[in-house]
Biopython code that builds the backbone (N, CA, C, O; Angstrom):
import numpy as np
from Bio.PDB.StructureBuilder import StructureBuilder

atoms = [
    (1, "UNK", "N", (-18.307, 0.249, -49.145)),
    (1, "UNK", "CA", (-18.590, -1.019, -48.508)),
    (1, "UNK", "C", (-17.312, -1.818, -48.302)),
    (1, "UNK", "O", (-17.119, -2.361, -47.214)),
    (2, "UNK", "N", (-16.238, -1.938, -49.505)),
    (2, "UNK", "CA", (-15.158, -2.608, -49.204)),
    (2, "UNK", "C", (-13.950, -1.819, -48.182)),
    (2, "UNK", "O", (-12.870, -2.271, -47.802)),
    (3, "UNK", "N", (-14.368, -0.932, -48.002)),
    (3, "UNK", "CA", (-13.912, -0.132, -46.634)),
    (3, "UNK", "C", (-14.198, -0.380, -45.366)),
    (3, "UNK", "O", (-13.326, -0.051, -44.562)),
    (4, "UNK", "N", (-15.027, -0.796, -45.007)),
    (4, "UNK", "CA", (-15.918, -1.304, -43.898)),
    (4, "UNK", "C", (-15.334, -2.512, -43.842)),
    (4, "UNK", "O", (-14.231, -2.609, -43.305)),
    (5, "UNK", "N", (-15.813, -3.347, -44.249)),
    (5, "UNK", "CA", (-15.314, -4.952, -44.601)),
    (5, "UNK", "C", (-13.785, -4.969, -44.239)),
    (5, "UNK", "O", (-13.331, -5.759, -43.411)),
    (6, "UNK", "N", (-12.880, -3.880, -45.034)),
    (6, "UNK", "CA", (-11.681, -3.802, -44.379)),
    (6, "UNK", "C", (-11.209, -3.846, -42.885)),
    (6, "UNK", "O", (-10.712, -4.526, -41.988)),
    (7, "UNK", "N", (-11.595, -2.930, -43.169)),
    (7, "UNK", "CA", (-11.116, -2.795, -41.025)),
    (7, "UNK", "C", (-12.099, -2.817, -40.448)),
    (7, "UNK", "O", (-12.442, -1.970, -39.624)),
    (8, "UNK", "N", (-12.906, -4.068, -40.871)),
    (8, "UNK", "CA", (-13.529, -4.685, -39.670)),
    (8, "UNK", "C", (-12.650, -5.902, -39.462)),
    (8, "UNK", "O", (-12.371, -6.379, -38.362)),
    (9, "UNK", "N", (-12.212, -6.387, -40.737)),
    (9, "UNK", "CA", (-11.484, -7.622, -40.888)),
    (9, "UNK", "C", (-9.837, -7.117, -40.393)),
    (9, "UNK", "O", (-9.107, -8.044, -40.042)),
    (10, "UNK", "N", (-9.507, -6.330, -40.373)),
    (10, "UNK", "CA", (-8.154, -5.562, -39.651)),
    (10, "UNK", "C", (-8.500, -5.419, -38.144)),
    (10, "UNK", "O", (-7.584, -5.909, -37.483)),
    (11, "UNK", "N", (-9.575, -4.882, -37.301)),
    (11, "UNK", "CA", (-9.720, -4.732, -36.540)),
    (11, "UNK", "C", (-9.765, -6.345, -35.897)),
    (11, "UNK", "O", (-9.023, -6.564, -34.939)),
    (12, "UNK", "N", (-10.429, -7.208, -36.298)),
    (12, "UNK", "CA", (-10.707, -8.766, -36.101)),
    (12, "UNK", "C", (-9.580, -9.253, -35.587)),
    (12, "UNK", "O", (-9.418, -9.785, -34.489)),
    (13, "UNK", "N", (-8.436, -8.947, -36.840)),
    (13, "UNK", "CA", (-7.370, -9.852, -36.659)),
    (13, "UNK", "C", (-6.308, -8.899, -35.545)),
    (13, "UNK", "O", (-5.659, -9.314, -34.585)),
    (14, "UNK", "N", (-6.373, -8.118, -35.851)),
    (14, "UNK", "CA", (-5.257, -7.020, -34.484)),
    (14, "UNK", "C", (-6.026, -7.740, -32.737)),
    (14, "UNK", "O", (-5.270, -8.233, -31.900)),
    (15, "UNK", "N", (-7.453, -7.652, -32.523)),
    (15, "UNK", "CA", (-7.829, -8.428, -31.718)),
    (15, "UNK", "C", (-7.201, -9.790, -31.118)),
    (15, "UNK", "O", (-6.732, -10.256, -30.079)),
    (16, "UNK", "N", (-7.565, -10.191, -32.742)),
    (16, "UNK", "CA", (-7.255, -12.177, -32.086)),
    (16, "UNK", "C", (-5.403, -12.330, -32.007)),
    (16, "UNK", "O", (-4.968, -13.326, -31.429)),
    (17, "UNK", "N", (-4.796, -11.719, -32.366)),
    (17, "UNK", "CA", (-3.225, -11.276, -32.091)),
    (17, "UNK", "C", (-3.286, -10.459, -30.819)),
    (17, "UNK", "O", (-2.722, -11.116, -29.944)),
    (18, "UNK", "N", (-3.628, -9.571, -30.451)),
    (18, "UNK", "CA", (-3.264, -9.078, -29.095)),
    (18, "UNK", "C", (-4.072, -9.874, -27.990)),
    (18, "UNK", "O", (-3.687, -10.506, -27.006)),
    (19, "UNK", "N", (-5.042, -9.675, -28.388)),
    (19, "UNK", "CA", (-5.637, -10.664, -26.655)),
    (19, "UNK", "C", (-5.062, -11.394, -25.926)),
    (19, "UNK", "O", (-4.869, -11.204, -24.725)),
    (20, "UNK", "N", (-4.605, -12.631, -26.790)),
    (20, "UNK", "CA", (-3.962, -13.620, -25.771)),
    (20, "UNK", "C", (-2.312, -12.945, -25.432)),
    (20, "UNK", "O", (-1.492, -13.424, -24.649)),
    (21, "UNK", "N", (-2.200, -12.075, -26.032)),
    (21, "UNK", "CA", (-0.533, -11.278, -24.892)),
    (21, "UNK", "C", (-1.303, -10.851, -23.261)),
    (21, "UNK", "O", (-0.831, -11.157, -22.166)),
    (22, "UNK", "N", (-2.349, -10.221, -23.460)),
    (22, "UNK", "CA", (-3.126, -9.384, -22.031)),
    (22, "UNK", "C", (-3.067, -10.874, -21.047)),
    (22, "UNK", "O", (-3.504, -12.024, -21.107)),
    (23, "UNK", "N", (-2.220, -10.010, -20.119)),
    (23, "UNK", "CA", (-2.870, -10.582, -18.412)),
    (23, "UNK", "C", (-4.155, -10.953, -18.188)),
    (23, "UNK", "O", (-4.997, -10.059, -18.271)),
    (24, "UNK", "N", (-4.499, -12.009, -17.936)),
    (24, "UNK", "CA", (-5.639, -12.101, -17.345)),
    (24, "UNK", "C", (-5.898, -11.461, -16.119)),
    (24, "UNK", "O", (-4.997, -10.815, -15.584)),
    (25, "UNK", "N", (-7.096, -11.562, -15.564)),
    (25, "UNK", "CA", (-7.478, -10.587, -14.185)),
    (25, "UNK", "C", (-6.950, -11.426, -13.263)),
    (25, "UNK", "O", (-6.416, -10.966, -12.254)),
    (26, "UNK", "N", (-7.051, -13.076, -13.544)),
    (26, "UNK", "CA", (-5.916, -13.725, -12.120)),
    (26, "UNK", "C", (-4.699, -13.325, -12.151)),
    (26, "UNK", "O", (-4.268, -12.852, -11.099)),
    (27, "UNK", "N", (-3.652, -13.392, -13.501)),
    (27, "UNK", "CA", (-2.694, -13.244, -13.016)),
    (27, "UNK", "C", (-2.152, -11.868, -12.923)),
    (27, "UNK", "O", (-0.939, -11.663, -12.954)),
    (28, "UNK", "N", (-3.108, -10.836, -12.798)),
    (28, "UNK", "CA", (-2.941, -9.988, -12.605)),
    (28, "UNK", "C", (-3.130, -9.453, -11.096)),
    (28, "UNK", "O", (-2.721, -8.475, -10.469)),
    (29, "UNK", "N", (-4.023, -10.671, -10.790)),
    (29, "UNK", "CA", (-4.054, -10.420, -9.056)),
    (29, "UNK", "C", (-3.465, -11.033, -8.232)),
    (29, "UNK", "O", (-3.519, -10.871, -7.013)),
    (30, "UNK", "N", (-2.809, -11.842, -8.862)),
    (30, "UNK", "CA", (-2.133, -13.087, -8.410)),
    (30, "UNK", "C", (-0.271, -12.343, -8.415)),
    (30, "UNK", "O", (0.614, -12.868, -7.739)),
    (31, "UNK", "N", (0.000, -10.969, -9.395)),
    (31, "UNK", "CA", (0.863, -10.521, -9.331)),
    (31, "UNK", "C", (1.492, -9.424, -8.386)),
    (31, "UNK", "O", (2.627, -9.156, -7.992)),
    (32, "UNK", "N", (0.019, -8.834, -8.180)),
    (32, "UNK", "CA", (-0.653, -7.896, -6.873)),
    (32, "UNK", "C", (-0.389, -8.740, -5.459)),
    (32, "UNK", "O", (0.036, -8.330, -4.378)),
    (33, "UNK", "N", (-0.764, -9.951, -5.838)),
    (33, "UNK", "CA", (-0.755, -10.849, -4.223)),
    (33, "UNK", "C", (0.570, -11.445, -4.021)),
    (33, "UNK", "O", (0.769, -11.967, -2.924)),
    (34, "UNK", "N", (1.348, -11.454, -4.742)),
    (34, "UNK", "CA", (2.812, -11.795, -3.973)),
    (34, "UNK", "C", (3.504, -10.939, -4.058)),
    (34, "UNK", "O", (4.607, -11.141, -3.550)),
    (35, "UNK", "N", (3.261, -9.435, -4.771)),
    (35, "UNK", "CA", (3.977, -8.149, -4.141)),
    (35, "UNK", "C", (3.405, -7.676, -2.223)),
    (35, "UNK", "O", (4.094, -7.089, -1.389)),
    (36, "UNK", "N", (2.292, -8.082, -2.097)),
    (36, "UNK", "CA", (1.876, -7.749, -0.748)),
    (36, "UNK", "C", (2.250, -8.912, 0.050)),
    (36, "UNK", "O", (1.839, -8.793, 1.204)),
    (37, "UNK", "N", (2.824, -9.886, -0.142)),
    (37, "UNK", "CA", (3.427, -10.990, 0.769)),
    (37, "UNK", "C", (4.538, -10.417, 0.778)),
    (37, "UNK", "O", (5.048, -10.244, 1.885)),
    (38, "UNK", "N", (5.325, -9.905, -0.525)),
    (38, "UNK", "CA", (6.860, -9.813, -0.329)),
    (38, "UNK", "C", (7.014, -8.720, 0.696)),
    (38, "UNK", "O", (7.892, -8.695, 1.558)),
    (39, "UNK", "N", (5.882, -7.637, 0.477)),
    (39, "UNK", "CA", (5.994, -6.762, 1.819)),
    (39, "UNK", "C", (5.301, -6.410, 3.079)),
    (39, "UNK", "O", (5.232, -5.323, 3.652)),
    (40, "UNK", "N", (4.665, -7.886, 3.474)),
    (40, "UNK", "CA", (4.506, -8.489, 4.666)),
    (40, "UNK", "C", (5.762, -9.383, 5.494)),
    (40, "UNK", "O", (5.862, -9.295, 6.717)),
    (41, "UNK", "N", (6.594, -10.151, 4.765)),
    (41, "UNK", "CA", (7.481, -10.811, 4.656)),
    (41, "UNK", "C", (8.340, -9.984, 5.342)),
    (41, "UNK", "O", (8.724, -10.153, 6.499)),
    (42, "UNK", "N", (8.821, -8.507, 4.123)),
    (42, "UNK", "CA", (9.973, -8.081, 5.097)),
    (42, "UNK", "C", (9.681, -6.880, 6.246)),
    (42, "UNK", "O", (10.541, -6.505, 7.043)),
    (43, "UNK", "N", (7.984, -6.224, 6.167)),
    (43, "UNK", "CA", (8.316, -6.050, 7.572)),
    (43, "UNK", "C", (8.379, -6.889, 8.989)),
    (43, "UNK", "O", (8.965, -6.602, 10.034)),
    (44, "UNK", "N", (7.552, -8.045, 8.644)),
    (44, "UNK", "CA", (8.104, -8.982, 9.646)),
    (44, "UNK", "C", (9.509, -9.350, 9.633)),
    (44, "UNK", "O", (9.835, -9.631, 10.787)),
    (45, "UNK", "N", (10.313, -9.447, 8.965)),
    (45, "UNK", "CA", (11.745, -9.591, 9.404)),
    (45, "UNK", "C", (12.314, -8.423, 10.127)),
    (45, "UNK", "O", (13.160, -8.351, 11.018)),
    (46, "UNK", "N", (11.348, -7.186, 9.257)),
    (46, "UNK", "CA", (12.580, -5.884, 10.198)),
    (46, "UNK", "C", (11.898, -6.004, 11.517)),
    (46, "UNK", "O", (12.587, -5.258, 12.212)),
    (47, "UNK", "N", (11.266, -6.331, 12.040)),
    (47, "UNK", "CA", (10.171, -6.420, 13.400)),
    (47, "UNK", "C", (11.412, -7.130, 13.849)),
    (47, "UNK", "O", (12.314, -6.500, 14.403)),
    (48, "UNK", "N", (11.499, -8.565, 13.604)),
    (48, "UNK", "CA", (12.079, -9.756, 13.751)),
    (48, "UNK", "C", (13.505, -8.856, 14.529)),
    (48, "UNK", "O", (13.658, -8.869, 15.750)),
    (49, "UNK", "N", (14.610, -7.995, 13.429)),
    (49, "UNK", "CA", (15.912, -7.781, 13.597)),
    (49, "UNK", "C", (15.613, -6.623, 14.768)),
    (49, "UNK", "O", (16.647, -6.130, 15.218)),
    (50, "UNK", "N", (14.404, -6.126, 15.316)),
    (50, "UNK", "CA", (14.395, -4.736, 15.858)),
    (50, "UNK", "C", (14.420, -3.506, 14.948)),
    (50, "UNK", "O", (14.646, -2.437, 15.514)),
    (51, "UNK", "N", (14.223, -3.491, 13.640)),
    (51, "UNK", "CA", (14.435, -2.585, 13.173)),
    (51, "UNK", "C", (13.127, -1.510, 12.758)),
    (51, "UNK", "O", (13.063, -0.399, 12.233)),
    (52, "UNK", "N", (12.013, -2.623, 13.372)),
    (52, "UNK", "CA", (11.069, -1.379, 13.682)),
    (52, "UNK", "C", (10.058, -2.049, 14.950)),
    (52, "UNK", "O", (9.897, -3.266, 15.033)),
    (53, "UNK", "N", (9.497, -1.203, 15.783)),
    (53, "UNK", "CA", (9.104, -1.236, 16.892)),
    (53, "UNK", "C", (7.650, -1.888, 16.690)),
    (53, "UNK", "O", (7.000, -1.450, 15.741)),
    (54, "UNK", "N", (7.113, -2.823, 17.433)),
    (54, "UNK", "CA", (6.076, -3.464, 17.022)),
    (54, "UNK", "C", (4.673, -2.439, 17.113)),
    (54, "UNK", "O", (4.444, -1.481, 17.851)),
    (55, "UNK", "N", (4.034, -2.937, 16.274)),
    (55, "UNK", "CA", (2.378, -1.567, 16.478)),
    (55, "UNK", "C", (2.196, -1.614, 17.469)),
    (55, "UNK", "O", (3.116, -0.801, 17.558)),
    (56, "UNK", "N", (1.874, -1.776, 18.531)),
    (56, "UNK", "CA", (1.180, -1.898, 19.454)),
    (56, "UNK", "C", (1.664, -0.842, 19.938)),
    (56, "UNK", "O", (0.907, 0.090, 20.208)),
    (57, "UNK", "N", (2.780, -0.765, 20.115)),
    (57, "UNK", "CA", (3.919, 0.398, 20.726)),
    (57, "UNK", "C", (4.053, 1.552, 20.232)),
    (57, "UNK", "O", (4.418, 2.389, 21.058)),
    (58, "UNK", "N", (3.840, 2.061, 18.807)),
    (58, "UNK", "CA", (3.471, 2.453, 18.417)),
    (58, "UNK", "C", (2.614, 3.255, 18.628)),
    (58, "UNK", "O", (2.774, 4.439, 18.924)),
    (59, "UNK", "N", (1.368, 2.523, 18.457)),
    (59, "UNK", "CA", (-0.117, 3.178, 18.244)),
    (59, "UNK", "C", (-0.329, 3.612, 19.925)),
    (59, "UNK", "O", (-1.358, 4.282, 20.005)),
    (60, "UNK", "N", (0.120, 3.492, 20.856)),
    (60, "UNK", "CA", (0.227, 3.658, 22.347)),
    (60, "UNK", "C", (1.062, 4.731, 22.516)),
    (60, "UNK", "O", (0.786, 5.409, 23.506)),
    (61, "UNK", "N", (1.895, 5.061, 21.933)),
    (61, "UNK", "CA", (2.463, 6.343, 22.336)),
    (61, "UNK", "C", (1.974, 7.378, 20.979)),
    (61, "UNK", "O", (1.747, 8.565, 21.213)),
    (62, "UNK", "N", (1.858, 6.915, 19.785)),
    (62, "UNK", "CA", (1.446, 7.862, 19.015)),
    (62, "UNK", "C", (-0.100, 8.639, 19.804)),
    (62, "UNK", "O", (-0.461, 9.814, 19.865)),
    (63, "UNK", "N", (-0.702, 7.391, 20.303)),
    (63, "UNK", "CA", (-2.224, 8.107, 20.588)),
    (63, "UNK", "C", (-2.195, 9.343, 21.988)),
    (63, "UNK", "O", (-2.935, 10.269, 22.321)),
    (64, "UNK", "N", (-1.139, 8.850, 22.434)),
    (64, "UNK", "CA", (-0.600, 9.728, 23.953)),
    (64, "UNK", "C", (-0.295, 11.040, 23.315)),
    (64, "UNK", "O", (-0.837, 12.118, 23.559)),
    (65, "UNK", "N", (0.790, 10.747, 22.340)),
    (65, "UNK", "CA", (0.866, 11.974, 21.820)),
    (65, "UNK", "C", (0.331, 13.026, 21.158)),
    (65, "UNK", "O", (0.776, 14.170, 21.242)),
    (66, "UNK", "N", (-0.716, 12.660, 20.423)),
    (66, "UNK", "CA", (-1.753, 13.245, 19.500)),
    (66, "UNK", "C", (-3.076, 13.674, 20.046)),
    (66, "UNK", "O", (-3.686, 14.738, 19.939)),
    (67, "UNK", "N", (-3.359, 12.536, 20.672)),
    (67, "UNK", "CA", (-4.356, 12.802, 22.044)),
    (67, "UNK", "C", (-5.609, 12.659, 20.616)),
    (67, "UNK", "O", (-6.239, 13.463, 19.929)),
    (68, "UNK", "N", (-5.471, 10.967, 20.714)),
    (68, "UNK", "CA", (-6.974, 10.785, 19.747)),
    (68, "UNK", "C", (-6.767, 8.811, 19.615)),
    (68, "UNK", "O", (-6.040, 8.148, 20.356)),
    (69, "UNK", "N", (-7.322, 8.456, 18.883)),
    (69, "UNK", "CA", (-7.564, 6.890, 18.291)),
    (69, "UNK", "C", (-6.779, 6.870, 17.093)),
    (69, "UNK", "O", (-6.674, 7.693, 16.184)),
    (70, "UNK", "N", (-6.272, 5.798, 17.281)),
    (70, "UNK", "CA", (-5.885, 5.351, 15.576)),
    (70, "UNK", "C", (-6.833, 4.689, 15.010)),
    (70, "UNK", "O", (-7.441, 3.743, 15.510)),
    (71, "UNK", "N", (-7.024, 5.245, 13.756)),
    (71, "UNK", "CA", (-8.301, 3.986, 13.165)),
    (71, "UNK", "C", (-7.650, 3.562, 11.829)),
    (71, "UNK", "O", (-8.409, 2.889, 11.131)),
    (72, "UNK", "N", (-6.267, 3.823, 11.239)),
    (72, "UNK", "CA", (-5.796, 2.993, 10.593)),
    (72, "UNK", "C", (-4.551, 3.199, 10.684)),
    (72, "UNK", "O", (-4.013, 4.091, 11.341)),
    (73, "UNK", "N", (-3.702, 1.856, 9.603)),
    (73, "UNK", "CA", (-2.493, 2.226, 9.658)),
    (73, "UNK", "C", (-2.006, 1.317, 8.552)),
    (73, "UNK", "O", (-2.679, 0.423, 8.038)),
    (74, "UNK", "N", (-0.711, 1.657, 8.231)),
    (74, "UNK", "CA", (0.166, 1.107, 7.335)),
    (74, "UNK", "C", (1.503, 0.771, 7.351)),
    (74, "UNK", "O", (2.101, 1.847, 7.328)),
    (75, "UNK", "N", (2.279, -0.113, 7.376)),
    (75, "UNK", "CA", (3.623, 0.498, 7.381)),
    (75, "UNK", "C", (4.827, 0.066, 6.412)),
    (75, "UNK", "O", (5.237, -1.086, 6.274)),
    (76, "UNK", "N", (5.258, 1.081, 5.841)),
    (76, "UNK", "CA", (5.951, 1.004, 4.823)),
    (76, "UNK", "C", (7.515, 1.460, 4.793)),
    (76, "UNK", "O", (8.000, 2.288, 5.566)),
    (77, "UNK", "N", (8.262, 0.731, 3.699)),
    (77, "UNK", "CA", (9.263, 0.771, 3.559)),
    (77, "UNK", "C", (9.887, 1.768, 2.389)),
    (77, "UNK", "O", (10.223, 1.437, 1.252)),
    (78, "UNK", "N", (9.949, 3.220, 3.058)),
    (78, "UNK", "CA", (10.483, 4.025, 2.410)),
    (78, "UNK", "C", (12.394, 4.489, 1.660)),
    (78, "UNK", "O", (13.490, 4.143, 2.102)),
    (79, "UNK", "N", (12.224, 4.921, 1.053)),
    (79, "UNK", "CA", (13.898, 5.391, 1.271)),
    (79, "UNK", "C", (14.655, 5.971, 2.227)),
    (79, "UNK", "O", (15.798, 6.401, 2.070)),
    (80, "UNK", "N", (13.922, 5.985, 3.362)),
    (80, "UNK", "CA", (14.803, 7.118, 4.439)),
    (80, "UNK", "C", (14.775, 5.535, 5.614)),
    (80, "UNK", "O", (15.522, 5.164, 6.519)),
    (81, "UNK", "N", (13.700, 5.047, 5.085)),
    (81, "UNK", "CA", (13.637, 3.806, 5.893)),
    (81, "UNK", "C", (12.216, 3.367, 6.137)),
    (81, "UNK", "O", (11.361, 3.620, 5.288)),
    (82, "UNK", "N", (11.778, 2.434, 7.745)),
    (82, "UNK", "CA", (10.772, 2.099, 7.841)),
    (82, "UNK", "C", (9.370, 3.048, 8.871)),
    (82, "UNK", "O", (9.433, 3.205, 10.090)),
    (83, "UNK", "N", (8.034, 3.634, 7.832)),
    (83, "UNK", "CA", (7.832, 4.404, 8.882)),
    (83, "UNK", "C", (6.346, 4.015, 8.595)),
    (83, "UNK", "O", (5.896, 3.641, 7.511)),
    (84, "UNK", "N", (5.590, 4.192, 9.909)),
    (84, "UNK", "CA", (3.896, 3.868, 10.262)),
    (84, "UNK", "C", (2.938, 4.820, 9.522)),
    (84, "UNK", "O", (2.936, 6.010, 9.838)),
    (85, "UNK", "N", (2.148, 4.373, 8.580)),
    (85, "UNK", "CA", (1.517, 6.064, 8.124)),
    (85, "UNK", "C", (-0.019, 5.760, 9.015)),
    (85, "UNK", "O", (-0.818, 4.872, 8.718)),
    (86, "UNK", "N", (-0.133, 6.512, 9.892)),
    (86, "UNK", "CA", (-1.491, 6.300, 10.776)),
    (86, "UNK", "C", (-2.487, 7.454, 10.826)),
    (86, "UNK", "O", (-2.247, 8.661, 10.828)),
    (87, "UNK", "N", (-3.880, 6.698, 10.873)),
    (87, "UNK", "CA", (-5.223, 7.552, 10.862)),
    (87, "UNK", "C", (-5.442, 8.392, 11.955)),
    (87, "UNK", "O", (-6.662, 8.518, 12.054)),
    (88, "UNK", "N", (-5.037, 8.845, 12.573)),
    (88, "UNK", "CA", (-5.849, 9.053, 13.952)),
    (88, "UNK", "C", (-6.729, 10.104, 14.048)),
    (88, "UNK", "O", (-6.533, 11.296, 13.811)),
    (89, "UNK", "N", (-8.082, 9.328, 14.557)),
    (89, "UNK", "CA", (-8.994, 10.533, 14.901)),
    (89, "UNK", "C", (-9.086, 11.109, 16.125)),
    (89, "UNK", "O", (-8.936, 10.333, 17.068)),
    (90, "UNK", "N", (-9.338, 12.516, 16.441)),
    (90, "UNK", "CA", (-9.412, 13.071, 17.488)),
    (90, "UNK", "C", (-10.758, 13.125, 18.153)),
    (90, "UNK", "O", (-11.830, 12.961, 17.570)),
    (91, "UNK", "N", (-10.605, 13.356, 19.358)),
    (91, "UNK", "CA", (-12.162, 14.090, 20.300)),
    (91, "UNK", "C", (-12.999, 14.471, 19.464)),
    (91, "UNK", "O", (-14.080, 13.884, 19.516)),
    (92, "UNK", "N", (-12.843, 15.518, 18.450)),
    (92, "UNK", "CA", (-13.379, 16.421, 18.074)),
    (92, "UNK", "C", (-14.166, 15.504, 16.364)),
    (92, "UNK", "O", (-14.890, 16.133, 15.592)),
    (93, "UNK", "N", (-13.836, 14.221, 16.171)),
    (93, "UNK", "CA", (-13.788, 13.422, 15.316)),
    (93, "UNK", "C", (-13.256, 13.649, 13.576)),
    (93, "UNK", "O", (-13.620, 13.094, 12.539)),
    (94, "UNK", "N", (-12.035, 14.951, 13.914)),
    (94, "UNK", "CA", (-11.294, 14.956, 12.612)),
    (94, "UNK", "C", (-10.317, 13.864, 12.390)),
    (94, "UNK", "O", (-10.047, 13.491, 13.531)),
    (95, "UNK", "N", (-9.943, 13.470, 11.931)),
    (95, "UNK", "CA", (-9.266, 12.377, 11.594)),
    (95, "UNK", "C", (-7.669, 13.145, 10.493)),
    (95, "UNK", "O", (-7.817, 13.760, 9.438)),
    (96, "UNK", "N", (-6.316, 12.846, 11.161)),
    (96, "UNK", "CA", (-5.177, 13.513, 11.005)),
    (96, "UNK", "C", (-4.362, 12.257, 10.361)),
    (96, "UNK", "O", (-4.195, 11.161, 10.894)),
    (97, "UNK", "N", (-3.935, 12.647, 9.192)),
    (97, "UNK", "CA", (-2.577, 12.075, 8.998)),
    (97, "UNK", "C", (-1.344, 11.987, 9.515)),
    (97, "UNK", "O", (-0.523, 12.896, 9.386)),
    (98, "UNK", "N", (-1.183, 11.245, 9.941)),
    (98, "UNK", "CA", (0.519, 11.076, 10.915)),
    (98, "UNK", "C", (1.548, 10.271, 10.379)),
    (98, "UNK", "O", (1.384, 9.084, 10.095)),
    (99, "UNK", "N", (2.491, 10.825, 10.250)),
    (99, "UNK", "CA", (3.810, 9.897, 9.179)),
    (99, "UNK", "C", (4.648, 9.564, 11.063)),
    (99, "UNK", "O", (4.625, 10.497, 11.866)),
    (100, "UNK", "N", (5.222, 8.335, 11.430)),
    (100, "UNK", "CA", (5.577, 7.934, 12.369)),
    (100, "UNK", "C", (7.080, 7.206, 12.152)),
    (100, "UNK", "O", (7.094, 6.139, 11.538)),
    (101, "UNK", "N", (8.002, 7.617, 12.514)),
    (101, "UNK", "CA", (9.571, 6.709, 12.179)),
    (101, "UNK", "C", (9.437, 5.353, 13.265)),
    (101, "UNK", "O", (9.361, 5.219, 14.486)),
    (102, "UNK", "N", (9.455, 4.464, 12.093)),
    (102, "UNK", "CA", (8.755, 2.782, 13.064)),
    (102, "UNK", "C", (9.911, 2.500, 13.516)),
    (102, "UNK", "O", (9.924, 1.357, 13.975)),
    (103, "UNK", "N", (11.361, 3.283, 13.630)),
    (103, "UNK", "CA", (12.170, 2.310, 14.282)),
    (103, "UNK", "C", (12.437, 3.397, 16.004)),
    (103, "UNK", "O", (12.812, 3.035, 17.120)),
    (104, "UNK", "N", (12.151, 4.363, 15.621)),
    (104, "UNK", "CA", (12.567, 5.341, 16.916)),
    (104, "UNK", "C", (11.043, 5.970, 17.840)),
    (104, "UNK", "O", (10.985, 6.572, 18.912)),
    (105, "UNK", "N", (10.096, 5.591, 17.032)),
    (105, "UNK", "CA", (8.755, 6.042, 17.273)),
    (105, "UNK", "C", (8.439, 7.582, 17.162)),
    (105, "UNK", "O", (7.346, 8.142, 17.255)),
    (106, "UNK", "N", (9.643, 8.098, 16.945)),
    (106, "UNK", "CA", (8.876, 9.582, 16.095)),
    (106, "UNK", "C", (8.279, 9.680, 15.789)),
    (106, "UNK", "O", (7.781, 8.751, 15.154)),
    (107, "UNK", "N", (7.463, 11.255, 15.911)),
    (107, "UNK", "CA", (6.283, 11.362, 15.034)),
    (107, "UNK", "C", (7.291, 12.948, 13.912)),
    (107, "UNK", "O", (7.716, 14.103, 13.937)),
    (108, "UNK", "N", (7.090, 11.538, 13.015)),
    (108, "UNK", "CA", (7.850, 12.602, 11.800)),
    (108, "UNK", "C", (7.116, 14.046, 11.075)),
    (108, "UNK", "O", (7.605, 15.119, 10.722)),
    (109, "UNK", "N", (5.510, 13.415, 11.047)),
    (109, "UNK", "CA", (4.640, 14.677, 10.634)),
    (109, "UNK", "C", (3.517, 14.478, 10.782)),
    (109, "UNK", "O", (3.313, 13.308, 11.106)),
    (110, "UNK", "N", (2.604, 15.099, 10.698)),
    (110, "UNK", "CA", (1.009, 14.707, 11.187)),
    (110, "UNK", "C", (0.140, 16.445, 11.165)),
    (110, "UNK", "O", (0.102, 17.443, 11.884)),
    (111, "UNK", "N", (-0.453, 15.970, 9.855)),
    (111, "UNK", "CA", (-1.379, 17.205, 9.169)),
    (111, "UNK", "C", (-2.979, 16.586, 9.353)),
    (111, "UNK", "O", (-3.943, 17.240, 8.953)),
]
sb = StructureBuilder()
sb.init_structure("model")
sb.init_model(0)
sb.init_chain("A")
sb.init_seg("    ")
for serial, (resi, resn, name, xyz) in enumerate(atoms, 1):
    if name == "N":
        sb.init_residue(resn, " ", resi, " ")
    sb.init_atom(name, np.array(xyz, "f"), 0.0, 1.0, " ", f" {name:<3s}", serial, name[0])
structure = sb.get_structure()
């Protein structure tokens, strides 16, 4: 019995000591939400300098090329640089991954 009583009373207090270190779920989303501004922020600047080609332009020649719809997209700032990762579905309604170089409009790969 005085075993029990133990580490329940150990378990109690390790609780009321760690809890208040944990993130709450705001500022845990709230830490989430100004990492996705910071990288809204700078692809609008590389847009801004030309350093990547606006979607529209994009998704207009990617779809020429692929010969289908885009139904999503992303664009991210890799180490090689800035590139479009896009959905596109075809005629046939498979839907292809396409890696796109956002500053030259390459289509870098598309499985």
């Amino acid at each position: 019995m005085m075993t029990f009583i133990r580490k329940f009373w150990l378990a109690f207090l390790t609780l009321a000591l760690v809890a208040p270190l944990a993130p709450t779920a705001a500022e845990a989303q709230q830490r989430g939400s100004n990492r996705a501004q910071t990288e809204q922020d700078e692809a609008l600047a590389a847009q801004k300098r030309g350093d990547v080609l606006p979607y529209h332009e994009i998704k207009k020649r990617t779809e020429a090329q692929i010969g289908g719809k885009v139904v999503g997209q992303r664009l991210r700032n890799t180490n090689t640089g800035w590139v479009y990762e896009l959905r596109v579905m075809g005629g046939d309604g498979k839907v292809a991954f396409v890696l796109v170089d956002a500053a030259s409009g390459k289509i870098l790969k598309a499985r």
